[in-house]
C-alpha positions, -999 to +999 in steps of 0.1 A: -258+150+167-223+145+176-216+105+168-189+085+173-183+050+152-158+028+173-149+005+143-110-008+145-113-035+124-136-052+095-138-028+061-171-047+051-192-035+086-175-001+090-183+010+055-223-005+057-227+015+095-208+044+080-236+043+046-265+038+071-256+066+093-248+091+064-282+083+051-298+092+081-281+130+074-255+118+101-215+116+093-198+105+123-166+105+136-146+072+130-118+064+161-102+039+182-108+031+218-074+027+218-067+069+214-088+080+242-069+097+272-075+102+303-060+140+314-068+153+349-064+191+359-079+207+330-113+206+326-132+171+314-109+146+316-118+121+287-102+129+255-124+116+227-107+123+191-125+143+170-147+159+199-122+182+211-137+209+242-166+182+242-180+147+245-201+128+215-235+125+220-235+088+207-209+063+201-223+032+181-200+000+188-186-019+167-153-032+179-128-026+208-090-025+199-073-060+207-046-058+231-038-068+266-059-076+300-044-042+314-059-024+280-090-038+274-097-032+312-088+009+304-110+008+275-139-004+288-136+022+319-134+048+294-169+032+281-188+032+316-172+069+316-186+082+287-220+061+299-216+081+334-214+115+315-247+105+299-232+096+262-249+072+250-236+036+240-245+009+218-236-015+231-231-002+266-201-013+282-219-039+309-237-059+281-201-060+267-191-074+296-222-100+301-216-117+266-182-116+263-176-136+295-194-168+286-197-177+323-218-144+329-240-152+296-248-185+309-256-172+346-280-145+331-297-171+311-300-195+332-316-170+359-343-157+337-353-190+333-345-195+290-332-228+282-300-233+273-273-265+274-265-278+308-231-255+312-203-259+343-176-235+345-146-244+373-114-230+379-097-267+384-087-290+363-092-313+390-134-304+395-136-303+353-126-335+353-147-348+378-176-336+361-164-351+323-163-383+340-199-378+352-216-368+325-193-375+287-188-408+273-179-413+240-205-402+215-219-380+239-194-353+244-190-322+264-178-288+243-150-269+263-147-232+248-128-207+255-148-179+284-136-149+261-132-168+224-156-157+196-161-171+161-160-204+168-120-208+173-103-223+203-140-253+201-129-289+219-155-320+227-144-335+256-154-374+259-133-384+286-113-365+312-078-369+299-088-349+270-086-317+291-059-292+283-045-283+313-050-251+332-026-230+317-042-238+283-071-226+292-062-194+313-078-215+344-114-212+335-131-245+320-164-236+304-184-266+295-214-273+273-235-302+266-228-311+233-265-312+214-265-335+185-295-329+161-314-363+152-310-358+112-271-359+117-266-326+102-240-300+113-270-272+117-277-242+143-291-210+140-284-174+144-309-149+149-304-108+145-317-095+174-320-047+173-333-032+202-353-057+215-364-075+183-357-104+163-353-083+125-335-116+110-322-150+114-305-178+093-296-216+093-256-223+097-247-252+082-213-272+082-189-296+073-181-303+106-197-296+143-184-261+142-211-238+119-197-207+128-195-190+090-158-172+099-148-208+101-167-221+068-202-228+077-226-218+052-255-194+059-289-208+045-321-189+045-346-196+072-381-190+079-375-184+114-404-197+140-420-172+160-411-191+193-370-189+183-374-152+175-391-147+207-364-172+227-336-147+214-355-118+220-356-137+256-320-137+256-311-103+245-330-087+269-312-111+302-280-099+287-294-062+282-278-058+249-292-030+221-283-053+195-267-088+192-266-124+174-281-149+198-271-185+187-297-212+189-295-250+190-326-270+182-333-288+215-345-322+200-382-317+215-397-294+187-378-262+208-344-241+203-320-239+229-298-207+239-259-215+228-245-182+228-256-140+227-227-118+214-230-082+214-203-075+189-218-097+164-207-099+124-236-103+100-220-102+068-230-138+058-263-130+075-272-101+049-265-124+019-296-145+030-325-120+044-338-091+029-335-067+061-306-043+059-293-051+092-266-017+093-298+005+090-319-012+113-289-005+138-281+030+129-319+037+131-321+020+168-293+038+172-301+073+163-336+071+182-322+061+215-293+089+216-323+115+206-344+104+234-315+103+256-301+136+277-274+152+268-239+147+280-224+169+308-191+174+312-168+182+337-159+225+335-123+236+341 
């Protein structure tokens, strides 16, 4: 098989994807979204490197090269390209799309029904604030995040309307949250491992503060995780249609979890310190098995 491993940044992942594909008798070819080209007039015109005169028949996701509106917008066409010439992706560029815009997460989830936070997401300052008046109150706040932020940075809670940034600030989308205190007091959510279509681990984050996220010093615990929140973020990967993912759960203060968040580019090394599953070849294996039961690619002739 002809595999690509689209891995830009974080030594710890690359090296445990590159280890789990090699012992599956696969050594793939490591490159950047960022070096694909686009050349018309001779032949297929996606230029993968390290496939020259062909296409992969796999590329396994594990990043996308930062850099502007403009270039993320090119390298995600050059992912629904590669989907259109039957390469397959993990994970495909529309479930890239779906988690990483927060608004779109929270549409999908809230369509297929899963529970999740009451969520509003305006373009005015003027209709966010409306709604802060309505529902915070000091004590009982309202989380403003970023649409495209990840790892916890970029958090607010919002008790009163004069706490919003203005729109600039917030590139003129307000996404808002109900904030969902737990009853013991303690800073605690969950994050559960979800590889195509199954919930293989999950742990506790706990923090000093209301933000658990472990890239911002939350500690992952172990957890014996209930059937019903492995089957809630199974729920949720599947309304997002991501191959793989880290679904974050809220307990919902009725015995049940609550859907916070699904990302498809998810980190897991403070996940693998607390479960015994090795996460890199559950998604390698995943992986592999889809691009053998998948066509192969066809490309364009000169």
């Amino acid at each position: 098989m002809r595999i690509g491993l689209a891995a830009d940044n974080g030594t710890w992942h690359r090296n445990r994807l590159l280890t789990a594909l090699r012992a599956q008798g696969v050594e793939p070819v490591l490159f950047s979204l960022a070096d694909v080209a686009v050349v018309t007039g001779r032949g297929e015109p996606l230029r993968v490197p390290g496939f020259p005169d062909t296409l992969p028949d796999g590329v396994l996701m594990r990043t996308i090269a930062g850099g502007t509106f403009e270039a993320t917008t090119m390298r995600l066409g050059v992912l629904h390209a590669l989907v259109a010439a039957g390469v397959t992706i993990w994970n495909a560029p529309t479930a890239i799309e779906r988690s990483v815009d927060k608004a779109a997460t929270s549409l999908l989830i809230a369509r297929a029904g899963l529970p999740t936070p009451d969520t509003w997401v305006f373009s005015k300052r003027e209709a966010a604030a409306a709604l802060v008046a309505a529902e915070a109150r000091p004590g009982a706040p309202l989380v403003l995040k970023p649409l495209f932020g990840s790892q916890g940075e970029g958090l607010l809670l919002i008790e009163r309307a004069e706490d919003l940034p203005d729109e600039e600030a917030v590139a003129r989308v307000y996404y808002l949250q109900r904030y969902v205190p737990r009853r013991d007091g303690l800073w605690r959510d969950y994050r559960v491992f979800v590889c195509d279509g199954r919930a293989i681990a999950g742990m506790i984050r706990e923090g000093d503060g209301w933000i658990t996220n472990v890239h911002r010093g939350g500690r992952p615990l172990p957890w014996a995780m209930p059937r019903a929140a492995a089957d809630l973020a199974e729920a949720a990967a599947a309304a997002v249609s991501v191959d793989y993912s880290g679904v974050d759960l809220v307990e919902d203060g009725e015995g049940g979890f609550s859907i916070l968040e699904v990302n498809s580019m998810p980190a897991w090394s403070g996940l693998q310190t607390v479960c015994e599953t090795d996460i890199a070849a559950a998604v390698v294996r995943g992986f592999l098995a889809a691009v053998r039961g998948a066509r192969k690619p066809h490309l364009v002739v000169a």
